[in-house]
BALOBA-1460 file (C-alpha; in Angstrom, 3 decimals):
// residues 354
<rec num="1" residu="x" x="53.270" y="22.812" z="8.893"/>
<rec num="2" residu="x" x="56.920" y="22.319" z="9.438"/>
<rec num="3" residu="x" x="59.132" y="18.978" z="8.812"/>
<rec num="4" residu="x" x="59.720" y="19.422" z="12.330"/>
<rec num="5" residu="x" x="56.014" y="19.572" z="13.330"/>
<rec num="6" residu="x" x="54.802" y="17.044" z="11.010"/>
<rec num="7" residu="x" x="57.433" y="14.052" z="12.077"/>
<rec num="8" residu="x" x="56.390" y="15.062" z="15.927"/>
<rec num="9" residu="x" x="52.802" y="14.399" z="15.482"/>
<rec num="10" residu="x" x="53.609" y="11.252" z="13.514"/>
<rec num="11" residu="x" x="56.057" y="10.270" z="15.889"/>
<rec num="12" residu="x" x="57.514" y="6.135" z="15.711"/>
<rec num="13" residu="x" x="55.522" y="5.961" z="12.263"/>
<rec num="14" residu="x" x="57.231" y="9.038" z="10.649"/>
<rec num="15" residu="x" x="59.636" y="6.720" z="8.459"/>
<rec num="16" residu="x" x="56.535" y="4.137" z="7.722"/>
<rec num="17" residu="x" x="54.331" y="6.617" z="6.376"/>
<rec num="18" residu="x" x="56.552" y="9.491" z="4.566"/>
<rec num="19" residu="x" x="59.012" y="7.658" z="3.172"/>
<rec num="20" residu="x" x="56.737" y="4.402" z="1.943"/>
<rec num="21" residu="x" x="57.175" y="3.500" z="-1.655"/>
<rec num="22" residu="x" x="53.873" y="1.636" z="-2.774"/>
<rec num="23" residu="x" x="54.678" y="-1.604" z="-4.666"/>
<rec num="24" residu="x" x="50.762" y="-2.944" z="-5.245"/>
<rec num="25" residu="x" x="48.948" y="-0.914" z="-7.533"/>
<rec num="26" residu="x" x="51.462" y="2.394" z="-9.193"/>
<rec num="27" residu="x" x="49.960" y="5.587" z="-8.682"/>
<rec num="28" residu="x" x="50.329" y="5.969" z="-12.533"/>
<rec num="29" residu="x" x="47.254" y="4.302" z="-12.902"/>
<rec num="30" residu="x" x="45.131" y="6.596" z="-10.460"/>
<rec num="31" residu="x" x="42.560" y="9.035" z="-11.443"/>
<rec num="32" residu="x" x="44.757" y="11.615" z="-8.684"/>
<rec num="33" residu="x" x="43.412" y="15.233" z="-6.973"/>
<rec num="34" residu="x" x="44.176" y="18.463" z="-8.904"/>
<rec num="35" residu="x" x="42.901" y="21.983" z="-9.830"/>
<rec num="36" residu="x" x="41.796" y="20.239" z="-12.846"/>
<rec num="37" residu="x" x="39.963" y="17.390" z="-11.324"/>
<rec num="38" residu="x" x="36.695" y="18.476" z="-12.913"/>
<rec num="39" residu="x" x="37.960" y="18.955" z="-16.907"/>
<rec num="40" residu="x" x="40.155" y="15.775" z="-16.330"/>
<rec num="41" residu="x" x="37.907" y="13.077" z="-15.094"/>
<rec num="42" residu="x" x="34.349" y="14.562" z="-15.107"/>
<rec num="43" residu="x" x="33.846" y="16.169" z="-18.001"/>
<rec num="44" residu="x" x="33.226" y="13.316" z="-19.890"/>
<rec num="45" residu="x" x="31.068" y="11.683" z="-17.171"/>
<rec num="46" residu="x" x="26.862" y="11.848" z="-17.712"/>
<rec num="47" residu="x" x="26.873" y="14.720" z="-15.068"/>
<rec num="48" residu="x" x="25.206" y="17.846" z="-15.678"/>
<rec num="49" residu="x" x="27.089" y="21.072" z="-16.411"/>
<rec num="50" residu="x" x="25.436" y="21.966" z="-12.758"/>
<rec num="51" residu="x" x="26.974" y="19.318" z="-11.310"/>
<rec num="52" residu="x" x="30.471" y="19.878" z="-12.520"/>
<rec num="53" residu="x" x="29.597" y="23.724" z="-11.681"/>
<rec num="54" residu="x" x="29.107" y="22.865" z="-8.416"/>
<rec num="55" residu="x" x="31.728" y="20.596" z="-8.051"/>
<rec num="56" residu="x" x="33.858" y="22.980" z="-8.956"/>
<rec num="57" residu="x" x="33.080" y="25.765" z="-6.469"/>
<rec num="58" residu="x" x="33.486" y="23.040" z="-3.448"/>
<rec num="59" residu="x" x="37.027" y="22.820" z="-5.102"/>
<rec num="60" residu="x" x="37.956" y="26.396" z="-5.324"/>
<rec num="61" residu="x" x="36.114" y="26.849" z="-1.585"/>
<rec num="62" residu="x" x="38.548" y="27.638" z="1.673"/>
<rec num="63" residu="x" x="41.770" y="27.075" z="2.002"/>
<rec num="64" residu="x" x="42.095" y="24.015" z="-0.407"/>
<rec num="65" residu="x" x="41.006" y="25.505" z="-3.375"/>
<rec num="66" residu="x" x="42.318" y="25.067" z="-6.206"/>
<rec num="67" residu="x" x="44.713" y="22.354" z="-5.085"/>
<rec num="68" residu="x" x="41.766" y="19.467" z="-6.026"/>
<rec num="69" residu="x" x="41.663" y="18.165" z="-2.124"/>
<rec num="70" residu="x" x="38.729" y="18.236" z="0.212"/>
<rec num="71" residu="x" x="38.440" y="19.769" z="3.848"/>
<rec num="72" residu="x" x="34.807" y="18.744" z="5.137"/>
<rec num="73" residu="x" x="33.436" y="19.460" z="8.196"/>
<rec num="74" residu="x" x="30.098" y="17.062" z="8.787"/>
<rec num="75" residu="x" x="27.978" y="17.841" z="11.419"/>
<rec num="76" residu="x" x="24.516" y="15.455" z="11.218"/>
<rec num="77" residu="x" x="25.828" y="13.845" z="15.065"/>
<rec num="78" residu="x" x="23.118" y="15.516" z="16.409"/>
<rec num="79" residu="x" x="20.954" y="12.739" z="15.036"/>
<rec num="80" residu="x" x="23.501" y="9.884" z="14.811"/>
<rec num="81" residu="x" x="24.684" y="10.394" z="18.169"/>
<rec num="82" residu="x" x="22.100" y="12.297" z="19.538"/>
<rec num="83" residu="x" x="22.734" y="15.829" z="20.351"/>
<rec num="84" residu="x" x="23.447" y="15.218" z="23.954"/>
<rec num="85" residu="x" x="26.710" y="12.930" z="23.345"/>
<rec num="86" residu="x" x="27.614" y="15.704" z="20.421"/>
<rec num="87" residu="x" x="27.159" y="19.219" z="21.976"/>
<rec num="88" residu="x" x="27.550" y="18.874" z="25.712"/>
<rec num="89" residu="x" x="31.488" y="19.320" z="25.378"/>
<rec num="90" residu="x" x="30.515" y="22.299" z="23.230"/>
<rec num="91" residu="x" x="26.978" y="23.661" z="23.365"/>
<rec num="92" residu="x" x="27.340" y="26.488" z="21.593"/>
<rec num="93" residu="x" x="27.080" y="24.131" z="18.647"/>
<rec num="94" residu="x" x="23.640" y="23.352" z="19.489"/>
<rec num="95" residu="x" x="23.072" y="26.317" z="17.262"/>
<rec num="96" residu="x" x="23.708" y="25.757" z="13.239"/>
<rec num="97" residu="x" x="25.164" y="29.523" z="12.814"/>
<rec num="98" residu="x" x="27.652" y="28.471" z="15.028"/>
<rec num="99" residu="x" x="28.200" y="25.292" z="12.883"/>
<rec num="100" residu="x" x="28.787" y="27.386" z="9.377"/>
<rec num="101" residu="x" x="31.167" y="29.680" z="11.418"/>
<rec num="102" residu="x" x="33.223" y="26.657" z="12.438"/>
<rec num="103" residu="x" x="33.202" y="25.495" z="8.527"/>
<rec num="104" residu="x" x="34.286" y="28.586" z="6.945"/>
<rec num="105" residu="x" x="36.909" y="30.213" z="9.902"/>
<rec num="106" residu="x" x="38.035" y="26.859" z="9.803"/>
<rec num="107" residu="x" x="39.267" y="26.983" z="6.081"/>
<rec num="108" residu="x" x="36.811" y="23.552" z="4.864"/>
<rec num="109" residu="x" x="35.554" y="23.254" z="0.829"/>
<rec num="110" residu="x" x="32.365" y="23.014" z="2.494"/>
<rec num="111" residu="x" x="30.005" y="22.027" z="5.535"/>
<rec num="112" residu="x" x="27.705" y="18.538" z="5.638"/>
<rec num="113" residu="x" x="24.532" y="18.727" z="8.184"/>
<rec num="114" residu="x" x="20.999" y="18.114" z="8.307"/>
<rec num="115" residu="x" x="18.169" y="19.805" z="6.752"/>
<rec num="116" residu="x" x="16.758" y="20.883" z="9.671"/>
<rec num="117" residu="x" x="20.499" y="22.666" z="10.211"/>
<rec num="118" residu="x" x="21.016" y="23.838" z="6.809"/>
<rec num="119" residu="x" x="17.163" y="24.900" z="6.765"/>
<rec num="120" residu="x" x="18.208" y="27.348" z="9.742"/>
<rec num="121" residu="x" x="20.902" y="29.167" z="8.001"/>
<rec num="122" residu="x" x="20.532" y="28.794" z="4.723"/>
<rec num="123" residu="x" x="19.016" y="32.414" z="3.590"/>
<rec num="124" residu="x" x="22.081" y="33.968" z="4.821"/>
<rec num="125" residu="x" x="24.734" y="30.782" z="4.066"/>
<rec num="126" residu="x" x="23.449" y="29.029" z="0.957"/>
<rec num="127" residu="x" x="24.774" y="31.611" z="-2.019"/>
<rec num="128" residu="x" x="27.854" y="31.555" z="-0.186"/>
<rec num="129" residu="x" x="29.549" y="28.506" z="0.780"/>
<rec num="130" residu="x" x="28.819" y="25.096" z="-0.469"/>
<rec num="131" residu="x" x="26.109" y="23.169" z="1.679"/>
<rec num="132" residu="x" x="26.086" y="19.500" z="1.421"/>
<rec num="133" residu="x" x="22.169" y="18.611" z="2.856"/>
<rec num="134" residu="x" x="22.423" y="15.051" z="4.559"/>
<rec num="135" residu="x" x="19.425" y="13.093" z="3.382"/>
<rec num="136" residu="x" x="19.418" y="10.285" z="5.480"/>
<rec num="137" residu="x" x="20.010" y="9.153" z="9.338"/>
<rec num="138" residu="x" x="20.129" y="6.458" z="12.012"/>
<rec num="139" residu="x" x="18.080" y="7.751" z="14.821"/>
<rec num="140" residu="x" x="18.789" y="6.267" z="18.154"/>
<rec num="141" residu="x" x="15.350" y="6.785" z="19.971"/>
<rec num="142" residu="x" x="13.290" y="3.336" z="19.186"/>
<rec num="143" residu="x" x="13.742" y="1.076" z="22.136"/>
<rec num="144" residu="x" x="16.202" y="-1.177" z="21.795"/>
<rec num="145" residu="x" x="18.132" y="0.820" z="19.648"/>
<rec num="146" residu="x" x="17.873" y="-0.294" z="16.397"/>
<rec num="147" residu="x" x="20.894" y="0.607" z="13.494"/>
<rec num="148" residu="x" x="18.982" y="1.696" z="9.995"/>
<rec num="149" residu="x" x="18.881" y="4.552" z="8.062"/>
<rec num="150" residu="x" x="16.167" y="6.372" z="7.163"/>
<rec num="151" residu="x" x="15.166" y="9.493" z="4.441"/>
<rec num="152" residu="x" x="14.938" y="12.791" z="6.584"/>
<rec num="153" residu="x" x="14.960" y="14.731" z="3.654"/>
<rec num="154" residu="x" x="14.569" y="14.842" z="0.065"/>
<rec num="155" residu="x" x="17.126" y="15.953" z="-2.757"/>
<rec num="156" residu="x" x="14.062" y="18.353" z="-3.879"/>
<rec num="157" residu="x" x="13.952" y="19.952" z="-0.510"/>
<rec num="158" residu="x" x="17.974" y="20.488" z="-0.517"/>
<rec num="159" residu="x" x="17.708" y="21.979" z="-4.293"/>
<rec num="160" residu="x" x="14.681" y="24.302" z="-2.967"/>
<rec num="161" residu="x" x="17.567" y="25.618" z="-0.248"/>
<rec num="162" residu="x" x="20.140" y="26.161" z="-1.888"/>
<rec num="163" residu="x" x="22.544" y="23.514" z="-1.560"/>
<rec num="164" residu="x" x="25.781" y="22.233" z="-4.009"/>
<rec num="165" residu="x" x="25.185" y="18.753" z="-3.032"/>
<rec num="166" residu="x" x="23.461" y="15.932" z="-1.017"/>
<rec num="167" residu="x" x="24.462" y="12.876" z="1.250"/>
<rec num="168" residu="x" x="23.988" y="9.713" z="2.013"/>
<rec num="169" residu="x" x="24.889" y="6.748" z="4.540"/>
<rec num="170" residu="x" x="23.843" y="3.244" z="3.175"/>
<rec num="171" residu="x" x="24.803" y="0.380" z="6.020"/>
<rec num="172" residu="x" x="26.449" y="-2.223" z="3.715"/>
<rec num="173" residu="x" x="26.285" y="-5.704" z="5.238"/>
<rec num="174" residu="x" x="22.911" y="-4.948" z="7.295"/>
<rec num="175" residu="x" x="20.036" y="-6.359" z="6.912"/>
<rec num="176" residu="x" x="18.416" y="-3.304" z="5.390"/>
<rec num="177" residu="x" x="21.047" y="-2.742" z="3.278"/>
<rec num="178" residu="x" x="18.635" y="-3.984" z="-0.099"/>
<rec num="179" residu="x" x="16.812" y="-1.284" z="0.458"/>
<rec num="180" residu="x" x="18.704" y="1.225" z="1.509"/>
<rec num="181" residu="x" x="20.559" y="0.933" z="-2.129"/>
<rec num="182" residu="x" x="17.852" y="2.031" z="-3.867"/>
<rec num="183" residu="x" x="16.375" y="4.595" z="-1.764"/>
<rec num="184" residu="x" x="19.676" y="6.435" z="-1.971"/>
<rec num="185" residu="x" x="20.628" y="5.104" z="-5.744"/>
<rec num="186" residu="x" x="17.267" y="7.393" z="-6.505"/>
<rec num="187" residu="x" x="18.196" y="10.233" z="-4.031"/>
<rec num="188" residu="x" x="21.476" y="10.515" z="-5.765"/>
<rec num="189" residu="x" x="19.460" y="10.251" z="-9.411"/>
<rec num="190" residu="x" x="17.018" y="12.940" z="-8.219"/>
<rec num="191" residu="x" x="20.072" y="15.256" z="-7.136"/>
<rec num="192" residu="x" x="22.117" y="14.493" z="-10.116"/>
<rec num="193" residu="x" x="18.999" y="15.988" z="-12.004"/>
<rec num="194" residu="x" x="18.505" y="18.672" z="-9.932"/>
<rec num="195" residu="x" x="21.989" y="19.527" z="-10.585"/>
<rec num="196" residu="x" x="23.428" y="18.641" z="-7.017"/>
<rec num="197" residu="x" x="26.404" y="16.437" z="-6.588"/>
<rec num="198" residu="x" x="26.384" y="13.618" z="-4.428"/>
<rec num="199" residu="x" x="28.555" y="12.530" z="-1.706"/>
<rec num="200" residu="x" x="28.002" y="8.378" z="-0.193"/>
<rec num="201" residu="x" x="28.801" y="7.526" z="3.595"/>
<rec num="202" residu="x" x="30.034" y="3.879" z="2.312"/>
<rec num="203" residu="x" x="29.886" y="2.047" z="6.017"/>
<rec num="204" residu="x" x="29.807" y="-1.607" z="7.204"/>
<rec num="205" residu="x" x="27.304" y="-2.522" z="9.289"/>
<rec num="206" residu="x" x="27.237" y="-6.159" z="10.516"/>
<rec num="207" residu="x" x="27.943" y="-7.627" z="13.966"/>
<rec num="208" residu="x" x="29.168" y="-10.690" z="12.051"/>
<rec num="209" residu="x" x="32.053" y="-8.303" z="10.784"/>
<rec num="210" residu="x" x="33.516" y="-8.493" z="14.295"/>
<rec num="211" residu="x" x="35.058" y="-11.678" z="14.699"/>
<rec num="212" residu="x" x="37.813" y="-13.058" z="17.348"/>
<rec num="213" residu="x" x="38.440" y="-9.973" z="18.476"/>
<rec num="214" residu="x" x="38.960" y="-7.844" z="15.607"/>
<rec num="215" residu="x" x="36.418" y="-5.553" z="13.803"/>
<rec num="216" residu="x" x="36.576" y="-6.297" z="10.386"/>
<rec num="217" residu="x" x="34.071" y="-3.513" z="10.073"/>
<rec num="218" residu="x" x="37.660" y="-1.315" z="8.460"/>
<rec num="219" residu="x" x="38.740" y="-4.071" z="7.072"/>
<rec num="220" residu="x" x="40.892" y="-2.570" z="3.759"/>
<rec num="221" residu="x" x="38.947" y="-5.561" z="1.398"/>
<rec num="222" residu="x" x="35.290" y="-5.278" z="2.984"/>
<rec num="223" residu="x" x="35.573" y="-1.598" z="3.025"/>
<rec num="224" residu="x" x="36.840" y="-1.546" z="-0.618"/>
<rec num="225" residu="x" x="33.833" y="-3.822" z="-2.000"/>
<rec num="226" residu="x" x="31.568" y="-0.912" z="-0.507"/>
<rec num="227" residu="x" x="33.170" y="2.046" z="-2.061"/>
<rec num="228" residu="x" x="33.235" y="-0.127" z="-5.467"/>
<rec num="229" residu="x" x="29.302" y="-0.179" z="-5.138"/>
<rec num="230" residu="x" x="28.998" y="3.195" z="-3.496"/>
<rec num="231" residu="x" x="30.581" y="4.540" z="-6.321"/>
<rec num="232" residu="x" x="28.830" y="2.519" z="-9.051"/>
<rec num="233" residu="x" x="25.133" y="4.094" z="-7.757"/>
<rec num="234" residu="x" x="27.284" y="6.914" z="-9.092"/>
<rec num="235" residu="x" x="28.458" y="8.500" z="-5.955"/>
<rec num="236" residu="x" x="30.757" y="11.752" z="-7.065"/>
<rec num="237" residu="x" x="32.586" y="11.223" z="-3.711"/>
<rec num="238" residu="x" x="32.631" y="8.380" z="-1.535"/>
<rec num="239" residu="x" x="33.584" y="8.856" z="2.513"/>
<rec num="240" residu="x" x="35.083" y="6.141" z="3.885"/>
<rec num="241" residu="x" x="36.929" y="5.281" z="7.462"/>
<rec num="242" residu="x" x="40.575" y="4.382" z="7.255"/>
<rec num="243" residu="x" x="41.092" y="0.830" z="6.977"/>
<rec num="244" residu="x" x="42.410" y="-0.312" z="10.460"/>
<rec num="245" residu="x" x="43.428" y="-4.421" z="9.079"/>
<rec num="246" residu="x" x="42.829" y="-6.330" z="6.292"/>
<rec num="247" residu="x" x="41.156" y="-10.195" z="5.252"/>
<rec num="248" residu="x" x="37.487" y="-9.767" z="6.070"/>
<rec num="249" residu="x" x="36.358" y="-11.968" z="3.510"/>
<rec num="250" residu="x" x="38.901" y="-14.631" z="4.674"/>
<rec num="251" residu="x" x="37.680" y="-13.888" z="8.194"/>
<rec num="252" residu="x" x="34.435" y="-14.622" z="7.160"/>
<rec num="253" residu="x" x="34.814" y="-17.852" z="5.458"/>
<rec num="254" residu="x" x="34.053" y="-19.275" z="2.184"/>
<rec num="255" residu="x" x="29.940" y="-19.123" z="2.430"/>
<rec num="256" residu="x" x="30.633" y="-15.536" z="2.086"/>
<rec num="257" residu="x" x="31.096" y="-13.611" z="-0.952"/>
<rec num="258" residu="x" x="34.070" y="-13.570" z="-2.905"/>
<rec num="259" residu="x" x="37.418" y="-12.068" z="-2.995"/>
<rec num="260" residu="x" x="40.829" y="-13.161" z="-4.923"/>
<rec num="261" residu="x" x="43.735" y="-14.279" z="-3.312"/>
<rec num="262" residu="x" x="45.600" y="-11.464" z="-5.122"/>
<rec num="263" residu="x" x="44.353" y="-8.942" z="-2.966"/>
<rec num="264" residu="x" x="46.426" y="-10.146" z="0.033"/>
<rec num="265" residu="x" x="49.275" y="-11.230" z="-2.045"/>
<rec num="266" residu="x" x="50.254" y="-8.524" z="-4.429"/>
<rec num="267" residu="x" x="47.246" y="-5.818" z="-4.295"/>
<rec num="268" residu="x" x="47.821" y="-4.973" z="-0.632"/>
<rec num="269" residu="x" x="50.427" y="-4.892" z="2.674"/>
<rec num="270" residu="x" x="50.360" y="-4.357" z="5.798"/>
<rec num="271" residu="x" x="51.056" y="-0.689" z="5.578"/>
<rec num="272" residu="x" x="48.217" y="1.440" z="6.023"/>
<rec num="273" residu="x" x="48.964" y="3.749" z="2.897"/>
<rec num="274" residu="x" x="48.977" y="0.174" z="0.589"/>
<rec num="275" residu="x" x="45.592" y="-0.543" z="2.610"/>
<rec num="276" residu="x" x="44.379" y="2.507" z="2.178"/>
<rec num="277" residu="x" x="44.963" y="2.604" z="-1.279"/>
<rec num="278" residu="x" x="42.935" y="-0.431" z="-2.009"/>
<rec num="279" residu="x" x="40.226" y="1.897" z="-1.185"/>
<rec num="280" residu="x" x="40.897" y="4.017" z="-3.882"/>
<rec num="281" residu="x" x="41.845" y="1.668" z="-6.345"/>
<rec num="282" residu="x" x="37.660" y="0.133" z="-5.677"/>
<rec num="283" residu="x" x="36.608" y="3.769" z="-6.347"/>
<rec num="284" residu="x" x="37.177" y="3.223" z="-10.088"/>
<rec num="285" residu="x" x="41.370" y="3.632" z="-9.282"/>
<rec num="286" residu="x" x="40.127" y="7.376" z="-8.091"/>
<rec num="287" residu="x" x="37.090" y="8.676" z="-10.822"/>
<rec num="288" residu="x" x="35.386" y="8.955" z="-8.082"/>
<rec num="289" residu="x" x="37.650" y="10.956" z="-5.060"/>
<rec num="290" residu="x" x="37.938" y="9.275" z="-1.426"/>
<rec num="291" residu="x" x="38.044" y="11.340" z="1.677"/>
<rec num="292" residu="x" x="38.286" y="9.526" z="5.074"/>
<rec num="293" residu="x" x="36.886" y="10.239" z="8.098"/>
<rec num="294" residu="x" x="38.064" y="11.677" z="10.951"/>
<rec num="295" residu="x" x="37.149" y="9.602" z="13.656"/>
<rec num="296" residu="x" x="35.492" y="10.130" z="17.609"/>
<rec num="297" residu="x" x="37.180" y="12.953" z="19.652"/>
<rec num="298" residu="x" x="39.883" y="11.032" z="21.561"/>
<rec num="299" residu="x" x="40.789" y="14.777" z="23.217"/>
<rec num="300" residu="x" x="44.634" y="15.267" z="23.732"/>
<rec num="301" residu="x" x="45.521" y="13.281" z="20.920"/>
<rec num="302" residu="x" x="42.902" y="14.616" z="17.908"/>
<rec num="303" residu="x" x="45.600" y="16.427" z="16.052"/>
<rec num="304" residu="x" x="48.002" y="13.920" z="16.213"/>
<rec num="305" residu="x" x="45.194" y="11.154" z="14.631"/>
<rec num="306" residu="x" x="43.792" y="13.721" z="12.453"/>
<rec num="307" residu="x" x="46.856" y="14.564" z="10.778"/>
<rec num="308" residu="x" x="48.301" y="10.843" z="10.710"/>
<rec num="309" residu="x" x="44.955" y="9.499" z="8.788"/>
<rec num="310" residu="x" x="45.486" y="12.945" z="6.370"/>
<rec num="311" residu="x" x="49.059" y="11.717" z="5.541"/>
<rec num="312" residu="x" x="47.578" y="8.488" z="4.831"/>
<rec num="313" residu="x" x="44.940" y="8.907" z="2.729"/>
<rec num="314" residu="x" x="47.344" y="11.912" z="0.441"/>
<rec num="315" residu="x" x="50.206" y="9.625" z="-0.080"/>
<rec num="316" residu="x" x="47.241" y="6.686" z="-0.934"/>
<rec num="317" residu="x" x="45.685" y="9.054" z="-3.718"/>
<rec num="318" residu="x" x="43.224" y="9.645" z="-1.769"/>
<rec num="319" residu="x" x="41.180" y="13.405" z="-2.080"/>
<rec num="320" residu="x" x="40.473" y="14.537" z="1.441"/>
<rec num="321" residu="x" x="39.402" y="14.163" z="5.410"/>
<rec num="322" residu="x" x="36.056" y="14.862" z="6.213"/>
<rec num="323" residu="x" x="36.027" y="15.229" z="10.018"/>
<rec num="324" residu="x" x="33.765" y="16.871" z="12.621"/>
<rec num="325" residu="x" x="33.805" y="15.671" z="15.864"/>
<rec num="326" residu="x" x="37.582" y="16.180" z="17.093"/>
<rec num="327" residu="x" x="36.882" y="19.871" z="15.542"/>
<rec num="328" residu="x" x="33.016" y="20.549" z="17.132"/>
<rec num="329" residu="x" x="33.447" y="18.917" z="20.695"/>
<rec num="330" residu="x" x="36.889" y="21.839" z="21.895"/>
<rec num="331" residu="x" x="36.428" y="25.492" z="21.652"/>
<rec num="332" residu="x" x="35.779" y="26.933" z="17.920"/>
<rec num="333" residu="x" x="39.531" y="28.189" z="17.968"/>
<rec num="334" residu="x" x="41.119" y="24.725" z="18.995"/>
<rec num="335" residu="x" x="38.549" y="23.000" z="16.244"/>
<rec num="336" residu="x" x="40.077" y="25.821" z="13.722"/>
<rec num="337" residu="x" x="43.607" y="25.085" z="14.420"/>
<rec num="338" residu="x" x="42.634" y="21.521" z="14.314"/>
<rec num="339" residu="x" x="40.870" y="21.943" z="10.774"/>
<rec num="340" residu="x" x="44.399" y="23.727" z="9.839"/>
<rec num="341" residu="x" x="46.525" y="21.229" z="11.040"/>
<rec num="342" residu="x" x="44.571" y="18.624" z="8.224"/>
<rec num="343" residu="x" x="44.577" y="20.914" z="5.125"/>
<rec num="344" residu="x" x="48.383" y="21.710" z="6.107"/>
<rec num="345" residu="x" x="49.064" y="18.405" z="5.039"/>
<rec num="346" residu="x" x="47.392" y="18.282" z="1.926"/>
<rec num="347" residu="x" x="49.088" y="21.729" z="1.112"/>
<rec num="348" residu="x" x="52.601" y="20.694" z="2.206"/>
<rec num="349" residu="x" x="54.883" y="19.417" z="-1.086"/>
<rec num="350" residu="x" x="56.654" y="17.488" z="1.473"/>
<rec num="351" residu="x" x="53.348" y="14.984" z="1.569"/>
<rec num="352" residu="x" x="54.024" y="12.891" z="-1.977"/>
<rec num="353" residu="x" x="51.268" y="10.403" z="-3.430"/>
<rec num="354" residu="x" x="53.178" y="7.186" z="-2.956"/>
């Protein structure tokens, strides 16, 4: 990606976001991506030599590897969504081998899905490109909807076909988020034993969180808190969306949990980089990588966003995107160049951690 390219698809925030300086916490004190990511950081961690093994091959997968960033294409909005509101733009995607096509043409470190998906392919896909086997969903058939997740899977099962590692959403802030912490906490045990690594969809799920008008929901603070506990159930990666505002816990009031003044004062701006790191700083200041999410298909715009919330979370410290709708819902060669377009940035030396 050019200079030329990259500053029109950023557009009036080109200055903002490649030339920002962060002031809150250095990037000295980060835990930051490289090729030697796994000897660096978790070597020394209680992980098994499988785990770091197949850490390892996720980094050196597509056309990331060896640089110590993540390209992830997740595809388990078949269930989330239902498979209606994912595949109708694109229903060739209604079949998985389709899916894995998309992952590896498209350059990704590996592909996230469902058993049921992974289960389809996996004699043929398994041995050759890292499969991440979602364990968990919110299914959208009860009447009314209801938001919860529940265990499709087990880390056993995933082990039994073949995959490098498992995932899991827990809704922080929801009622059933007690229990969701320890079904996944011993998901992520099981897989850790099994020799999987694990990878934690760290979401807020509250309607309180949305309050005069603004969704705290990506608030930079609330959002933090839940990577710091995603990541001590000893998540090796936590996904996270890119913090949108800041002051949830302010928002909130003072009958809810606590927070330190600091945060808004020195530990954070305004500028989405600053809030972004904050997100990385609660991952254990980056033992434990952040990649963001990509977002809902928005159509013309996708690359634009996509590569905006890439130059974001790089210059934060953060590890990766993870994205899969604005690349599954076009044609497999517009979701390839899209899939491009993010690990260009994380391959550009232009792109600095901040």
């Amino acid at each position: 990606m050019t200079s030329t390219r990259l500053e029109e698809l950023l557009g009036d925030e080109t200055e903002s976001l490649l030339n920002h300086v962060c002031s809150t916490v250095d990037k000295a004190n980060l835990h930051l991506p490289g090729p030697d990511f796994v000897d660096r950081v978790m070597v020394d961690t209680d992980r098994s030599t499988n785990v770091l093994r197949n850490l390892q091959w996720m980094l050196h997968s597509g056309r990331l590897a060896g640089t110590g960033y993540y390209s992830i294409l997740p595809v388990d909005q078949g269930i989330e969504h239902s498979g209606a509101a994912s595949f109708a733009p694109n229903p060739i995607y209604f079949d998985p081998e389709n899916l894995v096509e998309l992952a590896v043409e498209g350059g990704c470190n590996a592909f996230a899905s469902t058993i049921g998906v992974m289960g389809a392919v996996s004699r043929k896909w398994a041995h050759k490109f890292p499969f991440i086997v979602k364990l968990n969903h919110n299914q959208l058939l009860t009447y009314p909807n209801q938001f919860d997740q529940t265990m499709f899977a087990t880390a056993q099962r995933a082990h039994e076909l073949g995959a490098a590692g498992v995932g899991a959403t827990i809704y922080f802030g929801s009622e059933e988020s007690n229990r969701q912490i320890v079904e996944v906490a011993r998901a992520f045990e099981e897989a850790h034993r099994l020799g999987m690594f694990t990878v934690l969809w760290c979401y807020l799920r509250n309607p309180a969180f949305k309050k005069d008008g603004v969704d705290y929901h990506v608030s930079a603070d609330l959002t933090g808190q839940a990577n710091h506990i995603g990541t001590t159930i000893e998540a090796d990666i936590i996904k996270q969306k890119l913090p949108e505002n800041n002051g949830g816990y302010l928002a909130m009031g003072k009958d809810f949990g606590k927070t330190s003044q600091l945060v808004y004062d020195k530990l954070t701006t305004d500028n989405p980089i600053d809030l972004c790191r904050w997100q990385v700083v609660n991952c254990y200041l980056g033992r434990a990588p952040l990649i963001n999410s990509g977002g809902a298909s928005s159509g013309q715009t996708d690359v634009a966003e996509a590569v905006r919330t890439a130059v974001i979370n790089k210059r934060a410290g953060g590890s990766g995107l993870i994205s899969g709708r604005k690349a599954f819902q076009r044609p497999m060669d517009e979701g390839i160049g899209l899939l491009h377009a993010i690990q260009d940035v994380y391959l550009s030396d232009e792109v600095t951690v901040a």
